[in-house]
C-alpha positions as CSV (number, residue, x, y, z in Angstrom):
1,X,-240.3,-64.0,-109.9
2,X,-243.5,-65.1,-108.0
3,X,-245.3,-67.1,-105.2
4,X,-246.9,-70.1,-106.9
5,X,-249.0,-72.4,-104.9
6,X,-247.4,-75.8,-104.8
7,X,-250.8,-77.3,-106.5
8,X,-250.3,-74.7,-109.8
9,X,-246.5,-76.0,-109.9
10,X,-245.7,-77.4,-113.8
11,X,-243.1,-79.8,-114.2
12,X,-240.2,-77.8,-115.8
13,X,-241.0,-74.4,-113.8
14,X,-237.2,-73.4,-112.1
15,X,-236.8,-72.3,-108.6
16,X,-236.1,-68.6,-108.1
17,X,-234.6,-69.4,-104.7
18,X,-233.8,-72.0,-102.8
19,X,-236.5,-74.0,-100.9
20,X,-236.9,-74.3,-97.4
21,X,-239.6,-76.0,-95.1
22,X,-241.5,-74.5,-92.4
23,X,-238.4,-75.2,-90.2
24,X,-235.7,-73.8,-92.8
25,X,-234.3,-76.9,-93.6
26,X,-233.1,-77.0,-97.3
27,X,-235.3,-79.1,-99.3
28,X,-234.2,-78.0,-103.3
29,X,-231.9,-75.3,-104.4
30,X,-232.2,-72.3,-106.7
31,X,-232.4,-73.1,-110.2
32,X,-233.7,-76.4,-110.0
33,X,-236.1,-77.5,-112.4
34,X,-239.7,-78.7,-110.5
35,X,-239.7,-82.5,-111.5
36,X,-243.3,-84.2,-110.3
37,X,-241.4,-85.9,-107.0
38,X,-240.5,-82.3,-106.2
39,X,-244.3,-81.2,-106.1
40,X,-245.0,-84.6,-104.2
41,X,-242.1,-83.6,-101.5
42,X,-243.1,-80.1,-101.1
43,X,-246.7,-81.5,-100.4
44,X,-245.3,-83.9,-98.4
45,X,-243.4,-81.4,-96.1
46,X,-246.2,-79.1,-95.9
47,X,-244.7,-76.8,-98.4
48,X,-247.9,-74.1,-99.8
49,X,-246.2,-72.2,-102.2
50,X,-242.8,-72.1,-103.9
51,X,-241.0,-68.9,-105.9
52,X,-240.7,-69.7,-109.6
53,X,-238.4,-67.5,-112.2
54,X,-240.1,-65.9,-114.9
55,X,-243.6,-65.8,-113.3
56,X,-245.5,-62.7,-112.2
57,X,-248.2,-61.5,-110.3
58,X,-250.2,-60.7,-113.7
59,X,-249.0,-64.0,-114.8
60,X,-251.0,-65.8,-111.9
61,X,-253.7,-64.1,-112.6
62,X,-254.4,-64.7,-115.9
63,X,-253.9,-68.0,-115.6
64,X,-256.0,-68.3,-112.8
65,X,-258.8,-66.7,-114.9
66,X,-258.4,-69.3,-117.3
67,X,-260.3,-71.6,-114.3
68,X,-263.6,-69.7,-114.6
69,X,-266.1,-70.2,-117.3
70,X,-266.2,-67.0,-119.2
71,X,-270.1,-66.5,-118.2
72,X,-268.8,-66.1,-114.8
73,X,-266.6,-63.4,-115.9
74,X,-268.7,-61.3,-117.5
């Protein structure tokens, strides 16, 4: 399981746990399949980050390496 940041969310990504705003009030449940309202809500209610099944740390990362030209990481 990891943290993804709500604007790296891909439609079809599944809730590790349930989702809760800043003032705990239940927004989606575990095992719910990220839909593009979903990512429009959580922006909506402030929501940064969401924890996804199958994704990990080293997962993040290499995808966020992806973003850089590969002069840059070199």
């Amino acid at each position: 399981m990891g943290e993804v940041n709500v604007d790296e969310l891909k439609v079809g990504m599944v809730l590790a746990n349930d989702l809760k705003d800043i003032k705990g009030r239940f927004l989606l449940g575990q095992g719910t399949a990220i839909e593009q309202k979903h990512i429009r809500i959580m922006k909506m209610w402030g929501i940064t980050a969401a924890d996804i099944q199958g994704v990990t740390p080293d997962d993040l990362t290499q995808e966020a390496l992806k973003n850089f030209p590969a002069h840059v990481l070199s």
